[in-house]
MARLUM-804111 format. One record per residue (C-alpha): residue number from 1; x, y, z; residue in three letters. Coordinates in steps of 0.02 Angstrom, whole numbers, plus 50000, padded with zeros to 5 digits. Layout:
N
{NUM, {X, Y, Z}, "ALA"},
...
END
This chain:
466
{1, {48663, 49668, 47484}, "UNK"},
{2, {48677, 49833, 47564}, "UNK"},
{3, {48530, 49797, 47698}, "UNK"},
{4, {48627, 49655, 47738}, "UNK"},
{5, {48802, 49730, 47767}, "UNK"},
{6, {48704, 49890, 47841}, "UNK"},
{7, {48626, 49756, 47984}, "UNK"},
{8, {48792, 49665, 48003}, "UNK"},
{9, {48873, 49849, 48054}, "UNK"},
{10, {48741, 49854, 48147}, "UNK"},
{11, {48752, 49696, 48247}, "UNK"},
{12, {48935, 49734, 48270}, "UNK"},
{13, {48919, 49911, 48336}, "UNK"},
{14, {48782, 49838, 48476}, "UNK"},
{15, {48928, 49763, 48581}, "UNK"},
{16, {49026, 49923, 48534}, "UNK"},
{17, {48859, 50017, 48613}, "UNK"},
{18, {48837, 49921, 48768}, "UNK"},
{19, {49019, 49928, 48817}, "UNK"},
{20, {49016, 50107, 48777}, "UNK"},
{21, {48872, 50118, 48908}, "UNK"},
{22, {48943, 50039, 49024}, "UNK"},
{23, {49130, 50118, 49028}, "UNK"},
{24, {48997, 50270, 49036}, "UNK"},
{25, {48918, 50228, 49201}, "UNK"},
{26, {49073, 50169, 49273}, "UNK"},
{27, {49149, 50310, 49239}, "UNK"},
{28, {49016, 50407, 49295}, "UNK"},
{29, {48924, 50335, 49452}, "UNK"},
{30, {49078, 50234, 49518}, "UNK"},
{31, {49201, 50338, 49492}, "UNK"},
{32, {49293, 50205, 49377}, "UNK"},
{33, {49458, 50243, 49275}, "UNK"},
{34, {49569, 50121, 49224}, "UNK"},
{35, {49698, 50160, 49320}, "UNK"},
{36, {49552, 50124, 49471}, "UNK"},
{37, {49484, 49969, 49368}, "UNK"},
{38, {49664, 49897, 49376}, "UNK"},
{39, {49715, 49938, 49555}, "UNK"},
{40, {49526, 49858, 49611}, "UNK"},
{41, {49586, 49696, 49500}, "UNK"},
{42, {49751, 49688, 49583}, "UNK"},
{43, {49659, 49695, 49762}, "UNK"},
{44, {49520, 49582, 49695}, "UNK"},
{45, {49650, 49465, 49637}, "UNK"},
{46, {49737, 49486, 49793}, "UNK"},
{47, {49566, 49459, 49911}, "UNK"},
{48, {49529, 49293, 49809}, "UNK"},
{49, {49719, 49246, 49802}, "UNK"},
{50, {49702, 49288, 49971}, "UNK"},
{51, {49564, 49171, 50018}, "UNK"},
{52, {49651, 49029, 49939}, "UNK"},
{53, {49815, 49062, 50031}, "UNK"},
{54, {49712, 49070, 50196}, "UNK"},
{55, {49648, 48890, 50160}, "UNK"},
{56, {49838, 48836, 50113}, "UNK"},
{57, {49882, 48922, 50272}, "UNK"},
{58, {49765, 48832, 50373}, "UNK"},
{59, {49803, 48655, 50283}, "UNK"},
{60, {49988, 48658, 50270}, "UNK"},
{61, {50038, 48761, 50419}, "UNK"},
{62, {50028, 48735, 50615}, "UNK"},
{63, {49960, 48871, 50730}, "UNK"},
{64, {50133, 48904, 50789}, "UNK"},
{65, {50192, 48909, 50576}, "UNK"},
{66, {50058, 49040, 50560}, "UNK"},
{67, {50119, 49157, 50686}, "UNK"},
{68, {50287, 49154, 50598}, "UNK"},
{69, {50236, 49181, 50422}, "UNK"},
{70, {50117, 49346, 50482}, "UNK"},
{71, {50261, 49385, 50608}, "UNK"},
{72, {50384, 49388, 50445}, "UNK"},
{73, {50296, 49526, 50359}, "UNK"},
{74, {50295, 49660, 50544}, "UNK"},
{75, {50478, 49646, 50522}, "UNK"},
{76, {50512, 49665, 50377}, "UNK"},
{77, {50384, 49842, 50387}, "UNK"},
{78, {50562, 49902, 50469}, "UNK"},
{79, {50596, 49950, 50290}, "UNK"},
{80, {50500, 50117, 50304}, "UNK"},
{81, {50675, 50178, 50428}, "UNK"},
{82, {50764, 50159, 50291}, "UNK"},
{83, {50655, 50202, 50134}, "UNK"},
{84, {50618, 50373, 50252}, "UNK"},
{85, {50444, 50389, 50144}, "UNK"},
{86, {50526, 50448, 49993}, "UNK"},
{87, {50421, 50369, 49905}, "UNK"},
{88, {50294, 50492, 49912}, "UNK"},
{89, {50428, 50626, 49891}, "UNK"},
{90, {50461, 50557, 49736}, "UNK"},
{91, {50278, 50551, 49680}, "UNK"},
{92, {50246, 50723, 49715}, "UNK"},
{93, {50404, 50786, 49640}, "UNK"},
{94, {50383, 50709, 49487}, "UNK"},
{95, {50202, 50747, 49466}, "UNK"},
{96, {50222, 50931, 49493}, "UNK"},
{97, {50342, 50939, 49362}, "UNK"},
{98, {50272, 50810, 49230}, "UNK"},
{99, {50125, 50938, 49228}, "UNK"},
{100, {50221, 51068, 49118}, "UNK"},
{101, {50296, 50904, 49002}, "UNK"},
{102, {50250, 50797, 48881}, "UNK"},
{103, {50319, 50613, 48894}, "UNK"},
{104, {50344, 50471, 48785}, "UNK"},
{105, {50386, 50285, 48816}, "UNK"},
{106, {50514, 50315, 48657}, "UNK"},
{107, {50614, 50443, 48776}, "UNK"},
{108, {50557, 50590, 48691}, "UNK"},
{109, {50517, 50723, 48818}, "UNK"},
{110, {50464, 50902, 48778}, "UNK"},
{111, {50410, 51063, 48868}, "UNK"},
{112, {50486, 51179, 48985}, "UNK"},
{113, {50666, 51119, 48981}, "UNK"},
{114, {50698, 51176, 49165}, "UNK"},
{115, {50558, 51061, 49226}, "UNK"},
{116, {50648, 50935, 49116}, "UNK"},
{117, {50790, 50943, 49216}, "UNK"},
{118, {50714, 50928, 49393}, "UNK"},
{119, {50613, 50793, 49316}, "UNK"},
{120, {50779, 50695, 49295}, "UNK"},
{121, {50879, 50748, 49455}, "UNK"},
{122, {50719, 50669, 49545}, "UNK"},
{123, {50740, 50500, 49449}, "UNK"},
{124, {50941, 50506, 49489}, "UNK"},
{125, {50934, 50543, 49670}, "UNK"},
{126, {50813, 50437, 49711}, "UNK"},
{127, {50910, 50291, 49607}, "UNK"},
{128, {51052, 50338, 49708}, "UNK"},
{129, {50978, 50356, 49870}, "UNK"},
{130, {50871, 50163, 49870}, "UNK"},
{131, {51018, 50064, 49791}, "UNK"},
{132, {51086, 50119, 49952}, "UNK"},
{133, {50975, 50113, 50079}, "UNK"},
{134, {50923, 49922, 50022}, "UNK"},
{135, {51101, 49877, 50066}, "UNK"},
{136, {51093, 49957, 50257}, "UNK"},
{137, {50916, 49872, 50238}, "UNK"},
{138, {50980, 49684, 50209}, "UNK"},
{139, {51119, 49683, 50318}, "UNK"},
{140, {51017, 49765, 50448}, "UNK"},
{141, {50866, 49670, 50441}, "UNK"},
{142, {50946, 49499, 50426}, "UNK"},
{143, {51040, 49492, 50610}, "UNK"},
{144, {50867, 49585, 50686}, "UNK"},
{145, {50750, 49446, 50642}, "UNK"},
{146, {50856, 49312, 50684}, "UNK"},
{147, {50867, 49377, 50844}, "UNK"},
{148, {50687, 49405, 50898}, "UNK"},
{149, {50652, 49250, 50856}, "UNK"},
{150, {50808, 49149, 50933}, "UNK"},
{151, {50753, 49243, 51097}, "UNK"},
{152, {50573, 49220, 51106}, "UNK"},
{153, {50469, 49049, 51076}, "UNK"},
{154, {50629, 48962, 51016}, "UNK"},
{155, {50558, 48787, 51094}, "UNK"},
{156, {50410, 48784, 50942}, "UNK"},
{157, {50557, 48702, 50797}, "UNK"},
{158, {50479, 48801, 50684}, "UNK"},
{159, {50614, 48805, 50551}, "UNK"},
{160, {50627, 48978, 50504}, "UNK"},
{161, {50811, 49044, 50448}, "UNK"},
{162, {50820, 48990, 50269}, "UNK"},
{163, {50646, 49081, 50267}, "UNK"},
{164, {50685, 49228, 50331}, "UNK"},
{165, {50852, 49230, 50244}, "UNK"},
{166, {50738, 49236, 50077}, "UNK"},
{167, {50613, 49363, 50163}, "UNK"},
{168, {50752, 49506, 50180}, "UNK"},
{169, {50846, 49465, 50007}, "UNK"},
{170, {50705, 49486, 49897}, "UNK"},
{171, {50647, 49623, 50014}, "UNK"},
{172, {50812, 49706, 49966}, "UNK"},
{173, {50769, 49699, 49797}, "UNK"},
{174, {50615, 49749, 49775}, "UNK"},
{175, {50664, 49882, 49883}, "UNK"},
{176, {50745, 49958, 49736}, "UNK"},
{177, {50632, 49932, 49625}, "UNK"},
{178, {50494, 50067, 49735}, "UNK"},
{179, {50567, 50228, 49683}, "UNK"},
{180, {50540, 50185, 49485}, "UNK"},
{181, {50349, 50132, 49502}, "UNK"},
{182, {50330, 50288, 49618}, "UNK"},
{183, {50412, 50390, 49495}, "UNK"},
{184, {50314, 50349, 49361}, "UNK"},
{185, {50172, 50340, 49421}, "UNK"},
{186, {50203, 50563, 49473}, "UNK"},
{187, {50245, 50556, 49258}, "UNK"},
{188, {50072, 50508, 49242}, "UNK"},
{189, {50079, 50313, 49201}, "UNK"},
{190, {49979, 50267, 49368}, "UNK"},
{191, {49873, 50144, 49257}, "UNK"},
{192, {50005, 50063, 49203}, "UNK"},
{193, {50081, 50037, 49379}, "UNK"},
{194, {49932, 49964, 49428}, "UNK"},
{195, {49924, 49848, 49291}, "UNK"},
{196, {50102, 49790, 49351}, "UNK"},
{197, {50046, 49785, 49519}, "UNK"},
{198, {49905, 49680, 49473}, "UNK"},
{199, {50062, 49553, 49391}, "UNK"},
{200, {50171, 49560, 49513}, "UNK"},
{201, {50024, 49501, 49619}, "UNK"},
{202, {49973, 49346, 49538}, "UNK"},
{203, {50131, 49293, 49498}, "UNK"},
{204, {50192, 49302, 49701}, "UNK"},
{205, {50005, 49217, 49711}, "UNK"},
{206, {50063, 49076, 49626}, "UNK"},
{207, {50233, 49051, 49689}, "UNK"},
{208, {50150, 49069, 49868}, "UNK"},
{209, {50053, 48918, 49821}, "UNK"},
{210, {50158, 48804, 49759}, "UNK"},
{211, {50269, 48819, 49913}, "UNK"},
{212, {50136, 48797, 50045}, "UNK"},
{213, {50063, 48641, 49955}, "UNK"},
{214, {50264, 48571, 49946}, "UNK"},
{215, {50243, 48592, 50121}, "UNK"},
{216, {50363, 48725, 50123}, "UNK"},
{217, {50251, 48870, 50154}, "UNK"},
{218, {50377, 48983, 50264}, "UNK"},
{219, {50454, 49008, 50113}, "UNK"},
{220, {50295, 49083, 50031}, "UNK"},
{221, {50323, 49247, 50090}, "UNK"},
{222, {50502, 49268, 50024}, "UNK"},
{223, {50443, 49191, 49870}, "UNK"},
{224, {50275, 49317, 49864}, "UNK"},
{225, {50405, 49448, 49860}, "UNK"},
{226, {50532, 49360, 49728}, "UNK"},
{227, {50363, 49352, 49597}, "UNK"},
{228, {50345, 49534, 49617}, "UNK"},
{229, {50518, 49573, 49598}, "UNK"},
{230, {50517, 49491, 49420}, "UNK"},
{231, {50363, 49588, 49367}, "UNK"},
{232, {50434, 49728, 49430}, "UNK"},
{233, {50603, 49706, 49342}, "UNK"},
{234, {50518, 49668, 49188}, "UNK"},
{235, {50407, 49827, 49205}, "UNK"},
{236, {50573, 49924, 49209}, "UNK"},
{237, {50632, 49840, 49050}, "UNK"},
{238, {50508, 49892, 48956}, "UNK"},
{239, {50512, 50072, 48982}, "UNK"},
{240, {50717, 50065, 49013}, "UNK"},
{241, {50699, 50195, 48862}, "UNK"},
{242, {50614, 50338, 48959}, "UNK"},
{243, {50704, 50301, 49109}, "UNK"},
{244, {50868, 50295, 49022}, "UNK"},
{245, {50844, 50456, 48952}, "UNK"},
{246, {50790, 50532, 49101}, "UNK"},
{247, {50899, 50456, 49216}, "UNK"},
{248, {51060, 50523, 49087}, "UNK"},
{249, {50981, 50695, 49057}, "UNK"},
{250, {51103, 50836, 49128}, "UNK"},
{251, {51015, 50930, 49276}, "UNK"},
{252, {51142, 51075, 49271}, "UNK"},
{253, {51076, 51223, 49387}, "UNK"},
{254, {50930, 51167, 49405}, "UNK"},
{255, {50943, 50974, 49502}, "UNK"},
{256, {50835, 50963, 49655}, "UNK"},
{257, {50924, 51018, 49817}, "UNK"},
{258, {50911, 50942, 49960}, "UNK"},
{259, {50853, 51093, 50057}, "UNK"},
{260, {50708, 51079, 49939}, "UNK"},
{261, {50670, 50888, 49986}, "UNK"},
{262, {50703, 50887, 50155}, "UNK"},
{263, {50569, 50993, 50230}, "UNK"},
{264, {50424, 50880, 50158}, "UNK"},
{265, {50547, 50720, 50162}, "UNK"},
{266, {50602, 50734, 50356}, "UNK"},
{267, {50412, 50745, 50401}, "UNK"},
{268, {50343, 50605, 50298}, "UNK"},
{269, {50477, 50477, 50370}, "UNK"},
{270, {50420, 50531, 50540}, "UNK"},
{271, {50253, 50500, 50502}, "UNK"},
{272, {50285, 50331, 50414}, "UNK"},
{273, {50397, 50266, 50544}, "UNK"},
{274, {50259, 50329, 50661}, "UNK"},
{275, {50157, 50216, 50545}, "UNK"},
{276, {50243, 50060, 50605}, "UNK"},
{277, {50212, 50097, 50781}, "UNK"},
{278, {50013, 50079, 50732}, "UNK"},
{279, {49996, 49965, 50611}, "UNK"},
{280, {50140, 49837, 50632}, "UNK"},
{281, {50186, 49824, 50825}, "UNK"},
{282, {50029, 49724, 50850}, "UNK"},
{283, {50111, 49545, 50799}, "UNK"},
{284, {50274, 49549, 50896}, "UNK"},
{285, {50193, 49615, 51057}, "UNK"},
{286, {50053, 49449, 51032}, "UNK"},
{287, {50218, 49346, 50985}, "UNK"},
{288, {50310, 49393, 51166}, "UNK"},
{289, {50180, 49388, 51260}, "UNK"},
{290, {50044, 49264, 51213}, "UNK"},
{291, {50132, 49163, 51116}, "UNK"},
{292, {50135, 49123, 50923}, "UNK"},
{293, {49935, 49068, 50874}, "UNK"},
{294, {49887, 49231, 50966}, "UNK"},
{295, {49997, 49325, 50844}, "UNK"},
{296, {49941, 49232, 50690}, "UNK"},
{297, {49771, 49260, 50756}, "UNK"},
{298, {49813, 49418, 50724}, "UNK"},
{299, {49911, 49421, 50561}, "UNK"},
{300, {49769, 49349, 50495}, "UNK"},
{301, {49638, 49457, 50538}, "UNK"},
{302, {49754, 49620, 50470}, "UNK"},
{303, {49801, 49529, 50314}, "UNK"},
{304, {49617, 49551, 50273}, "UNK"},
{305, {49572, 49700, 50340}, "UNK"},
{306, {49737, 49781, 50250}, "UNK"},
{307, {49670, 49714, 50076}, "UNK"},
{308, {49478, 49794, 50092}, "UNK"},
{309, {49571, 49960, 50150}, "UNK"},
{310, {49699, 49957, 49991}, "UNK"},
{311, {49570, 49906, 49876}, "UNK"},
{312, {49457, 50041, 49925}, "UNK"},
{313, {49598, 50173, 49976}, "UNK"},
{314, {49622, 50144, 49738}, "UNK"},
{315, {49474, 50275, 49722}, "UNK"},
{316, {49561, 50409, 49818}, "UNK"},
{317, {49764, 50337, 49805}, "UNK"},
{318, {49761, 50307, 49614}, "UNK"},
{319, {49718, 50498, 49595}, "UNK"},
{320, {49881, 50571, 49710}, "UNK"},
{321, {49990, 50589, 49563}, "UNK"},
{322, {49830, 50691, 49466}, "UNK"},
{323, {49813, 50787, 49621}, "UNK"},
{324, {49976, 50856, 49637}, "UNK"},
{325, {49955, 50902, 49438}, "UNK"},
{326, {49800, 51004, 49488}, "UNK"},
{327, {49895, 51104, 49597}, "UNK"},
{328, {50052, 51140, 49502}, "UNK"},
{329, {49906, 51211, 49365}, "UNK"},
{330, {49812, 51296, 49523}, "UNK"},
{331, {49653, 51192, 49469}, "UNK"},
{332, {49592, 51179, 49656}, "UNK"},
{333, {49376, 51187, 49616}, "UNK"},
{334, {49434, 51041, 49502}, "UNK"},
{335, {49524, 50957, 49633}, "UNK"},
{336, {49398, 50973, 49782}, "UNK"},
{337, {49265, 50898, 49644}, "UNK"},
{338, {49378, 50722, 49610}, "UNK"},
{339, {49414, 50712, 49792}, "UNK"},
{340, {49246, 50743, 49893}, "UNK"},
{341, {49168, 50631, 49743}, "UNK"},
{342, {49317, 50494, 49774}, "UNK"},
{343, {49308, 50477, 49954}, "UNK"},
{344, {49135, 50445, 50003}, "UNK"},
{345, {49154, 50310, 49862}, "UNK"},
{346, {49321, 50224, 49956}, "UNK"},
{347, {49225, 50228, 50128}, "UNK"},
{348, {49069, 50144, 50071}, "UNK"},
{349, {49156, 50021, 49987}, "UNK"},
{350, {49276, 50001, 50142}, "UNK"},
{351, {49124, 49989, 50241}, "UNK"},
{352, {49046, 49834, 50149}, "UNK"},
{353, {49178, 49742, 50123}, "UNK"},
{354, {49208, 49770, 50323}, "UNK"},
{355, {49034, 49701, 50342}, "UNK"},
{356, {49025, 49540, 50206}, "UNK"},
{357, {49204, 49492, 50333}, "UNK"},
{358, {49133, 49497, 50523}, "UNK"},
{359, {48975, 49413, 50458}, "UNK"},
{360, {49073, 49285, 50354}, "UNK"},
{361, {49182, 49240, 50523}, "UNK"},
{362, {49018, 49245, 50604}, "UNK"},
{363, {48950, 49104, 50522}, "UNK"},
{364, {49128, 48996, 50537}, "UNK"},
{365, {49091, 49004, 50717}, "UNK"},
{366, {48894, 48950, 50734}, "UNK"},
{367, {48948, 48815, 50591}, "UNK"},
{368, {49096, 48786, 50725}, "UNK"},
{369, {49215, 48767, 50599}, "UNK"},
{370, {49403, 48751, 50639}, "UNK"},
{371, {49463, 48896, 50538}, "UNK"},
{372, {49339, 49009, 50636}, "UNK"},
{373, {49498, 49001, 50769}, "UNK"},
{374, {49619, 49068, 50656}, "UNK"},
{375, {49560, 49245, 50676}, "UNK"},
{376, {49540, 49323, 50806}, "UNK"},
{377, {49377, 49328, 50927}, "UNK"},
{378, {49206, 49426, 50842}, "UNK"},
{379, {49215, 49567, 50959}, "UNK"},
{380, {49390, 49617, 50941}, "UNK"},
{381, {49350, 49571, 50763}, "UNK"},
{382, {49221, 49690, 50745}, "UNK"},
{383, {49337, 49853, 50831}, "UNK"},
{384, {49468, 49794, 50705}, "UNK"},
{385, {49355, 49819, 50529}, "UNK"},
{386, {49280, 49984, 50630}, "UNK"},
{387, {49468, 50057, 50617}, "UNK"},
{388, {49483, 49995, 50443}, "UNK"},
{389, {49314, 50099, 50407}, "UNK"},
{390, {49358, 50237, 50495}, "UNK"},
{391, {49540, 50250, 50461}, "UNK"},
{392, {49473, 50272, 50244}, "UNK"},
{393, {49431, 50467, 50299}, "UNK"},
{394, {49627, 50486, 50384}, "UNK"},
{395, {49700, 50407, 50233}, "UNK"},
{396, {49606, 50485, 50110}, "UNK"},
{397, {49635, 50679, 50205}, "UNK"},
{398, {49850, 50629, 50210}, "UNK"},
{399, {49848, 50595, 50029}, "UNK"},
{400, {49752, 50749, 49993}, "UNK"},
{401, {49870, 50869, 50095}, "UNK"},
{402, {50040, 50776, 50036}, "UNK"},
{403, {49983, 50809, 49854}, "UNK"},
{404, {50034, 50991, 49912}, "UNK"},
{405, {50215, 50924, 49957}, "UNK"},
{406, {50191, 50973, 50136}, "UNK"},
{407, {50158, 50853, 50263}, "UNK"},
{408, {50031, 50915, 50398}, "UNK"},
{409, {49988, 50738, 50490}, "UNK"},
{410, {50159, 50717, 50570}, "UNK"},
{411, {50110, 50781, 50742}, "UNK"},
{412, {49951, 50678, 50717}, "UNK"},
{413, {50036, 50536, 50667}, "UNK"},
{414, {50176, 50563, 50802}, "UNK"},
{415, {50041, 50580, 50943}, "UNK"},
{416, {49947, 50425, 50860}, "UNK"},
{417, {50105, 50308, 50854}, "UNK"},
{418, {50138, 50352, 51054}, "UNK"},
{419, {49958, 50308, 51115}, "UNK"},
{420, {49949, 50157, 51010}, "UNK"},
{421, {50139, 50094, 51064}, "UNK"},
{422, {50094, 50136, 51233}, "UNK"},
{423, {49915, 50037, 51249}, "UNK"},
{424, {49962, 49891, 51118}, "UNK"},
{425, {50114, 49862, 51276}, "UNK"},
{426, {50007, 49903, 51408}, "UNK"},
{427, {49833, 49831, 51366}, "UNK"},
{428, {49908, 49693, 51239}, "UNK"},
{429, {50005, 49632, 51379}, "UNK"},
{430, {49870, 49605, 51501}, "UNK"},
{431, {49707, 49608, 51400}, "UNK"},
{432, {49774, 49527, 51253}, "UNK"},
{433, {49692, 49532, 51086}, "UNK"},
{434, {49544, 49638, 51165}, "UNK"},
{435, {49651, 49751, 51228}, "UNK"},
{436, {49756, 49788, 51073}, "UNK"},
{437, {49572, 49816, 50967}, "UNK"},
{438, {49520, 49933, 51098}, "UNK"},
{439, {49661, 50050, 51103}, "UNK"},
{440, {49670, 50054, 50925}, "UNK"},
{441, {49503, 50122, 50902}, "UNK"},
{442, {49514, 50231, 51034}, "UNK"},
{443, {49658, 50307, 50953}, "UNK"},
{444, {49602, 50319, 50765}, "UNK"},
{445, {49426, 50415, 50842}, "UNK"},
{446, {49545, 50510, 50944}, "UNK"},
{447, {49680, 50546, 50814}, "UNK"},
{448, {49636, 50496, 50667}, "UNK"},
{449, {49457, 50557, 50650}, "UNK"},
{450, {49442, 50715, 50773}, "UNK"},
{451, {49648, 50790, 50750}, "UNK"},
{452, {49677, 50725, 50580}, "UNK"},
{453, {49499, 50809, 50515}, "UNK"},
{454, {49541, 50982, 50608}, "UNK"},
{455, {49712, 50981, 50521}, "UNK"},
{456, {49647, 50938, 50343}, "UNK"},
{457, {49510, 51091, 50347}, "UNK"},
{458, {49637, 51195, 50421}, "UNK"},
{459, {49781, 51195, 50306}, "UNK"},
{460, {49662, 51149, 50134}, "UNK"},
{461, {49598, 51331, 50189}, "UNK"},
{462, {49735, 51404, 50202}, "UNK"},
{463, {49816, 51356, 50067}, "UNK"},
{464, {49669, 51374, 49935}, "UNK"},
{465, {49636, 51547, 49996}, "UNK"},
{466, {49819, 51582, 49955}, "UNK"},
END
């Protein structure tokens, strides 16, 4: 009788084992925690989701339709003017002073009692500060987008207001919901924002869905962002405790100044608005100019390349809040180690996924098949997933140097944003597509690569020998 219960442990510890093992090599050779494992669900959800929506896209929506729904999302990117990148202010803020606390979900917080109090006057401000700005967002945004697209391709009756009505009202809301997820994810909890991420993606997924097979698939961007606005308000339900007791904690002397904040903050909205100028302007330049299919050509083509750079940005981006930790405790041998080993990881992965994509499109077109046309040609195709590659090492350097809360990339991303405004007008308008592609590598080698590399050595340097 003992033999026997002796090989039943036995049998049941085997799973135990193998799991164990493989946790291990996860951990190990891949570079796998869970908040990683959940932020490469939420992106592998989102790159299957993904697929499926392109097919709905392609079934249920025109050409024109297309170049409107992709067209929704560059204006509503206008956001980062008003959010002025506090979000990563509010990261790094919290993280650096999390790392001499010790949280609880119950609202029981203990440590040094000063860093108590900054930890709260950064939940309060930036409460304060995003309820607003999502009001100046809505009524802002609203008028804006009604009136690019009243002026330009009006003649396609494409049926767009109630859409876009929904687009910047559940942008406004969500919009509030930012500054919690980034500030708890500086406490520390970045694995379980990803696992609310990974939600609030499925359950836009699915909303998405159900409006482009009604036929009604304008709406599924306003209604992607209404499904991650109930996750997300759910999220904050559940841990209204902690925030509650942060959020009514006195700050007395010691509350976070804005002479503090502004320094880092001022910088990082330059660079994100500079942001827009290279990621975003591509659409309505292709909209004006060459017309609506051109732009969802486009859309397209970034709505994929955008999900293999976030899903392999989670090796380096799910570690910013640990990063700023390690450098409140001075732990920068410890630091270097997680990085250099995260970042080769995020551009090889960036790099595949690149590849599987161009020869995926490739084989659309010699099977001629009619969704091969909805992105855009192979060789502007192919400078497009080169950025995406490329762009891992930029990304990967920012995060690094804002986990210092300083922000060194603003004259890069200032000089970027100007070259790529200036050849997405000039070369989009006469060269189209091709055009755009090429200027946009030319400025991430340029920029990104060559500046933004000089500038990371330089000030991780300096600031390590100090």
């Amino acid at each position: 009788m003992k033999t026997e219960t002796k090989t039943v442990d036995a049998m049941d510890a085997l799973p135990r084992t193998l799991a164990a093992r493989v946790r291990g090599f996860a951990s190990r050779f891949l570079g796998i925690d869970r908040a990683i494992a959940f932020t490469v669900l939420a992106r592998l959800w989102s790159s299957t989701a993904g697929l499926v929506t392109l097919a709905l896209i392609a079934r249920f929506l025109s050409p024109a339709e297309q170049g409107y729904y992709y067209l929704f999302g560059s204006i509503v990117a206008l956001q980062i003017v008003f959010e002025l990148g506090f979000s990563v202010v509010i990261l790094q803020m919290a993280s650096h002073e999390s790392a001499h606390l010790t949280l609880s979900l119950d609202g029981q917080i203990s440590g040094d009692p000063i860093s108590h109090q900054r930890l709260a006057s950064v939940l309060q401000r930036s409460i304060r500060w995003y309820s607003t700005a999502a009001v100046l967002m809505t009524v802002s945004l609203l008028p804006i987008g009604v009136r690019f697209f009243r002026d330009n391709h009006a003649d396609t009756h494409v049926h767009w207001l109630l859409p876009w009505s929904l687009v910047v009202l559940a942008s406004g809301l969500t919009f509030q919901i930012d500054p919690i997820f980034s500030f708890m994810e500086g406490c520390g909890y970045v694995s379980k924002i990803a696992k609310t991420r990974l939600g609030q993606s499925i359950a836009g997924s699915i909303l998405a869905w159900g409006a482009l097979s009604l036929h009604h698939g304008l709406f599924a961007p306003g209604l992607i962002i209404c499904g991650q606005a109930l996750v997300g308000i759910a999220f904050v339900l559940r841990h209204r405790k902690l925030l509650l007791s942060l959020f009514r904690h006195p700050a007395h002397d010691h509350r976070i100044t804005f002479r503090e904040v502004w320094p880092f903050q001022w910088r990082i909205a330059v660079s994100w608005i500079s942001g827009y100028f290279i990621f975003q302007l591509f659409n309505p330049i292709l909209f004006k100019y060459w017309g609506p299919v051109a732009a969802g050509q486009m859309g397209m083509t970034l709505t994929i390349s955008g999900a293999i750079s976030t899903t392999a940005m989670a090796w380096v981006n799910t570690k910013a809040a640990p990063f700023g930790q390690m450098i409140a405790r001075r732990e920068f041998d410890k630091l270097d180690r997680v990085f250099f080993r995260a970042l080769p990881q995020s551009v090889g992965l960036c790099f595949l996924g690149c590849l599987s994509v161009w020869f995926t499109v490739l084989y659309l077109h010699l099977h001629h098949s009619p969704y091969a046309n909805r992105f855009v040609p192979l060789l502007p195709l192919a400078l497009i997933l080169l950025v995406t590659t490329i762009g891992q090492i930029t990304i990967g350097q920012a995060i690094y140097l804002r986990a210092h809360k300083h922000e060194k990339f603003l004259v890069n991303s200032v000089v970027g944003a100007i070259c790529m405004a200036l050849s997405t007008i000039f070369l989009g308008r006469r060269f189209g597509i091709v055009g755009m592609a090429s200027g946009y590598l030319a400025t991430a080698i340029i920029s990104g690569i060559g500046f933004g590399t000089y500038t990371f050595l330089k000030y991780r340097r300096i600031w390590h020998a100090q």
